[in-house]
N, C-alpha and C positions, 0 to 999 in steps of 0.2 A: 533439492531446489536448484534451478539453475545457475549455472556463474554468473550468467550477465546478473543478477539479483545483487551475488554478491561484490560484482562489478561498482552496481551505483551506489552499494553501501560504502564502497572504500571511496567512490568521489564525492560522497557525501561528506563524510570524514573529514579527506584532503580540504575539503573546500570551507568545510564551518570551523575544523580545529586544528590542523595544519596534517602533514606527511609524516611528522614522527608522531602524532599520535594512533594513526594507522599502525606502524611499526610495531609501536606500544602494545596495540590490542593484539596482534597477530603473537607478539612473545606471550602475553598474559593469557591468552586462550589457548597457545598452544595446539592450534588446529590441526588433525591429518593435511590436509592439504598444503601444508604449511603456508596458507595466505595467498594460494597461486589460484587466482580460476582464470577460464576459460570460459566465453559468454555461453556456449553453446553443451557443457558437460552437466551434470548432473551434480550436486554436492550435496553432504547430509544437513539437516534442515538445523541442526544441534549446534552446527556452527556456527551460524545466522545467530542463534538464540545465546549464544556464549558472546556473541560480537556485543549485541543489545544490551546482554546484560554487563559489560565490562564497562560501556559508553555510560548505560545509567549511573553504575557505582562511580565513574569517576566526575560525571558533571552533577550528580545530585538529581537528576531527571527522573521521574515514575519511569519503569519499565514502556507503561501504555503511552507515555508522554512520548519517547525515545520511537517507537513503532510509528506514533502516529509522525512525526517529523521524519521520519522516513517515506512513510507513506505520500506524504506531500511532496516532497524532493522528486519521487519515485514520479508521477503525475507529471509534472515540468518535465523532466528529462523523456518521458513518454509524449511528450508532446513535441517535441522539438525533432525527436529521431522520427515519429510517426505523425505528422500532421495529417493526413489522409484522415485518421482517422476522428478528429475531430472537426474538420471543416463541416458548416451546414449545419452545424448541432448547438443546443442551449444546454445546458446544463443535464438538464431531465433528457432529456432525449440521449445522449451522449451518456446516461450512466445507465438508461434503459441499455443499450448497444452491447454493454461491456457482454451482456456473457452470446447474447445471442449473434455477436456481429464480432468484436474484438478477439474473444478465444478463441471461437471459432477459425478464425487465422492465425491467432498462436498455432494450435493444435495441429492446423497446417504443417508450419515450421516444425514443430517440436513436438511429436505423437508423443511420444513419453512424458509431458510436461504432465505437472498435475496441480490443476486450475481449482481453485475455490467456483462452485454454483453461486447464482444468485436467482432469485424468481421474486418477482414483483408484484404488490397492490398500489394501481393507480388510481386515487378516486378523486382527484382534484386538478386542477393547472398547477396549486403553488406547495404542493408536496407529493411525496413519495415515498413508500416503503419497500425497503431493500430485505429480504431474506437472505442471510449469509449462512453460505453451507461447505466446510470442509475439514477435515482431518486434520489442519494444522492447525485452527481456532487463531488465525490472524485478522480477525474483525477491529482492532487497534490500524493494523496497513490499512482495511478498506476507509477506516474513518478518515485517514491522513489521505486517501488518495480521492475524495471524495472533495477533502480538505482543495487537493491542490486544483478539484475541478473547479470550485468557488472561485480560486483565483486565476485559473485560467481563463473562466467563462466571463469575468467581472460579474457575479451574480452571489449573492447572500447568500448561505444556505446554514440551516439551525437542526444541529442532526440529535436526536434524542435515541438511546441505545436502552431500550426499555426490558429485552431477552435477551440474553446472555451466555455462549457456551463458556465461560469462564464462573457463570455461575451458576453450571448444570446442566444450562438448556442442552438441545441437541441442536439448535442454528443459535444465528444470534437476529436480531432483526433491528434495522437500522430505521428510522423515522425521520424524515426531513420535509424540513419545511423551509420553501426557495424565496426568497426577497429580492431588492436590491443592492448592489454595492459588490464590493473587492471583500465580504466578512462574511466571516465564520465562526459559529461556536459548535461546541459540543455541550451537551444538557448533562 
């Protein structure tokens, strides 16, 4: 996984629970990297998953809860470094984008980067189904950054997680359905 990833986990951190709790995780996971990254290297994905699960055990958080508040954090600070990327867009439109416009300029940057797929059914104005596909089964990040598109876009969005590689499937498939307002649930 990228550093910059692990980058905005640690300002995530800093910012909802302070600098020594960062510190904290980094003694308690004990990571190779010893807590250094760099946005643009490469890190094992086990870290990530040792950070998440240390954050859960010590706030009381579901694991998936913990992702998805990342996931959302993640959304904001992608909007503010890359506004380009959202200009001109609604919600829907701007999560159609992700893989066919957005990674695609990752992949630019960072040939080595390894991107979750998404492919889509559109059969309405006020929903969407998302197919999530990839090898690290982080469909928890896409609900949180989906999360943070709701609040970026000021638009409702009611996301139902009906397929699940967490329980078996081989994607996961996201369901949403777009209202009004700054809110979000998950079903």
């Amino acid at each position: 996984m990228k550093g910059i990833v692990f980058n905005m986990l640690n300002d995530m951190v800093e910012e909802q629970f302070g600098m020594d709790v960062w510190d904290d995780l980094i003694d308690a996971t004990a990571p190779d990297s010893e807590g250094i990254y760099t946005s643009v290297e490469i890190y094992p994905d086990g870290e990530l998953l040792a950070y998440v699960n240390e954050i859960s055990q010590r706030t009381g958080a579901e694991v998936p809860d913990v992702v998805r508040l990342f996931g959302k954090y993640m959304l904001g600070r992608f909007a503010e470094v890359h506004p380009d990327f959202f200009a001109g867009h609604s919600i829907k439109s701007f999560l159609k984008s992700v893989d066919e416009v957005i990674h695609v300029e990752v992949r630019k940057l960072h040939p080595d980067v390894v991107l979750p797929e998404f492919t889509y059914e559109d059969h309405s104005d006020d929903s969407l189904v998302m197919h999530y596909h990839s090898p690290r089964s982080l469909c928890y990040l896409a609900e949180g950054l989906i999360e943070g598109a709701s609040v970026h876009f000021d638009q409702a969005v009611t996301i139902e997680h009906p397929v699940c590689m967490h329980e078996g499937a081989d994607h996961c498939e996201l369901s949403l359905t777009f209202g009004s307002g700054p809110r979000h649930a998950v079903a």
